[in-house]
N, C-alpha and C positions, 0 to 999 in steps of 0.2 A: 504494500500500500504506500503509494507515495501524494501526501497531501500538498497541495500550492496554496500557499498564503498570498493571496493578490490585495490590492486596494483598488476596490470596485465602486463603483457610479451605477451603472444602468442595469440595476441586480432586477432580473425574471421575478414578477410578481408570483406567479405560482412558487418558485424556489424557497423566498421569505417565508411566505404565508404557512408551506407547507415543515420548516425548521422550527417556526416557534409552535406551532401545535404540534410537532413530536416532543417538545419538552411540557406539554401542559400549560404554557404559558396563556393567561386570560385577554391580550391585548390581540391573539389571533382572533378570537372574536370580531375585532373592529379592521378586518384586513386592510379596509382602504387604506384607513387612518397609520395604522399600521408599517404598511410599504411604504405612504409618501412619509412618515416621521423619520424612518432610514434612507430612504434617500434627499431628506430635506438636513441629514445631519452634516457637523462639519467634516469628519474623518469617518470612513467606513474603512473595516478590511472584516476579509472574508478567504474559510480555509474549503479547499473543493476536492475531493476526491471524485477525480477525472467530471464530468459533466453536471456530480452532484454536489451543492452548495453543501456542507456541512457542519459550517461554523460560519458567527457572524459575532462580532462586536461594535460597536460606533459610539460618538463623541460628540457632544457639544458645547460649543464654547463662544466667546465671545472674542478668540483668535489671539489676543495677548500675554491675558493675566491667570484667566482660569477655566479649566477643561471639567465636565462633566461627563463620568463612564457611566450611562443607563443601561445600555445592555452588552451583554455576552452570553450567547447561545451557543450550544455544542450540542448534536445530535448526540444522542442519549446511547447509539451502540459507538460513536467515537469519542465518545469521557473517556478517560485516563489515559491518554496519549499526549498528552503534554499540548493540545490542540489551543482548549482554552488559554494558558499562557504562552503561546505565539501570538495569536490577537492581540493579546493583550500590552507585551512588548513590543508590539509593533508600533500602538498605538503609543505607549508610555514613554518611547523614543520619540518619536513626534513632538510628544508635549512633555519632556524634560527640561525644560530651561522656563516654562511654567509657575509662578508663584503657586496657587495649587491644584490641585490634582485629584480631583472626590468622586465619591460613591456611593451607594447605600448597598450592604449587603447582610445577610440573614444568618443564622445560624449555621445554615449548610453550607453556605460559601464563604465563613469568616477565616480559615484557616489558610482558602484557596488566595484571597486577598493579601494575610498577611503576609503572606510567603512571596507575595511580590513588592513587599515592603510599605504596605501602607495599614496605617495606624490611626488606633481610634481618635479622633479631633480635641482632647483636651476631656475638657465637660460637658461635652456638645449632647444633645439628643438627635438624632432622626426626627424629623417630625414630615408626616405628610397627609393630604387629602387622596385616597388611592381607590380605582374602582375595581380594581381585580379581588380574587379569591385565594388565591396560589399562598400566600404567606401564612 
């Protein structure tokens, strides 16, 4: 298996759509909205074994000071391939010279974060208005 980590633009609607509902994710629900919020982001990369998309991460930011990581998806038979952190360093290369660097992650992925070196914000809370189910 040989995976390409590309930085993509014009990613196939069916491709996305059909990545975040194999991980259960609730925002497949709203495809439209969905596809155009990754392809309205600042950085996109994406990992493909051969024709099929199988990982996606992207970025928003306001191109200076400070980068937002909302999502990182890994089809659920290519977890633990070190997929999710190529993404992620691809991106975190990108926006290393960044003042900062944030995320919100959960239980299941706090270990996967730390381990790319980022750290809880002080005394900060999470706080959000959120319509999905997943957490």
């Amino acid at each position: 298996m040989t995976i390409k980590i590309r930085d993509d633009r014009g990613l196939p609607y069916d491709q996305v759509i059909s990545l975040y509902e194999s991980v259960g994710w609730s925002c497949a629900r709203k495809p439209d909205l969905l596809h155009r919020a990754v392809l309205g982001a600042h950085s996109v990369v994406t990992a493909w074994d051969g024709a099929r998309m199988v990982g996606l991460g992207y970025a928003i930011s306001d191109g200076h000071l400070v980068v937002y990581y909302p999502h990182l998806v890994v089809a659920p038979a290519y977890q633990g391939r070190g997929i999710g952190s190529a993404l992620m360093q691809r991106l975190m290369v990108r926006y290393h010279e960044f003042h900062m660097q944030s995320l919100i992650a959960d239980g299941r992925s706090l270990d996967f974060y730390r381990n790319l070196g980022f750290r809880a914000a002080g005394k900060t809370s999470p706080l959000w208005i959120y319509d999905g189910d997943e957490h």
